[in-house]
N, C-alpha and C positions, 0 to 999 in steps of 0.2 A: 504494500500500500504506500509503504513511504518513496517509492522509487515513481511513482503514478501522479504522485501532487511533486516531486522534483521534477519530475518531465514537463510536467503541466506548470509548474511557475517558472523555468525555464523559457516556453514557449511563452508563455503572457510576457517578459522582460523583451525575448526578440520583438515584440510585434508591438512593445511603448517604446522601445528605442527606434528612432528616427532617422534613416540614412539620408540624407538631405544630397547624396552626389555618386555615382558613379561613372568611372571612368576607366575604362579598356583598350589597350592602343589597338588599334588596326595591325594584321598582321595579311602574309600572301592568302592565308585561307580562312580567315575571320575576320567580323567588321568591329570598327569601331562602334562603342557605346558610349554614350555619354548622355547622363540625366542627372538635371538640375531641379531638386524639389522647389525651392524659393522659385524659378524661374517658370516652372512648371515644361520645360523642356524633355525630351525622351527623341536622341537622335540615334540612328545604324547607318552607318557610311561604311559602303566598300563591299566588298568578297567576303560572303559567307558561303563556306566546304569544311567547318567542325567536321573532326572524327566522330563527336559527339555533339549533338546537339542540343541535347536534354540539359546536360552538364555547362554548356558553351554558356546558355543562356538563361540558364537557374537564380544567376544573381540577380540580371533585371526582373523575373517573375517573384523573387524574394522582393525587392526594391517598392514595386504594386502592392504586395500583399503586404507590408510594415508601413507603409505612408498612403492605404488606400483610403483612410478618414482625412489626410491633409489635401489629395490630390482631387475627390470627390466637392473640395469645397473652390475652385482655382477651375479655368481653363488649363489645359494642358496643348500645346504644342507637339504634335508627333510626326518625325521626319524620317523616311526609310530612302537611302539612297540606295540602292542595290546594284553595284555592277552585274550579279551575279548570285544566285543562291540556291543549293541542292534541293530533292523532293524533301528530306527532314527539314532544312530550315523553313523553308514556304507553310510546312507545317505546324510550325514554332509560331511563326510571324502571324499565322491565319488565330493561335490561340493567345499569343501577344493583345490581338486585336480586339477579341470576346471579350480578354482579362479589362482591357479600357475600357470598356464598352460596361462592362456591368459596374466598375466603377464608377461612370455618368450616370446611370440611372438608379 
């Protein structure tokens, strides 16, 4: 039991701490990220080919779900430049977009 409320207040601290920025350089086979809470920005610039995709882009779906009460309240700006992107990322991006989505409403 006590291992159940350590999980659980664990998870309640990730989700009141506040990531206000991420930032991921651009590589040959992943795009840059970069998201500005105060600004309400969320850009992807470049070549997304992750080995993994799930993984590549878990921080920005962490990023939504810890700041979706601050960003629920603000416009957000959302920029996807894509030279390029495999069937996984398209898949990512398509649930990227839900994840906004049910934060507006």
């Amino acid at each position: 039991m006590a291992l159940v409320e350590t999980l659980s207040e664990l998870l309640f601290q990730q989700k009141t701490n506040i990531v206000e920025n991420i930032f991921t350089k651009e590589t040959a086979s992943t795009p840059e990220i970069f998201c500005n809470l105060k600004q309400g920005i969320i850009k992807l610039k470049g070549v997304s080919l992750p080995e993994d995709s799930e993984s590549f882009y878990q921080e920005l779906f962490d990023f939504l779900e810890i700041n979706q009460d601050e960003l629920a309240n603000k416009p957000i700006n959302v920029s996807l430049m894509f030279l390029y992107l495999n069937t996984s990322s398209s898949a990512i991006i398509s649930r990227l977009l839900q994840a906004l989505e049910k934060i507006d409403n």
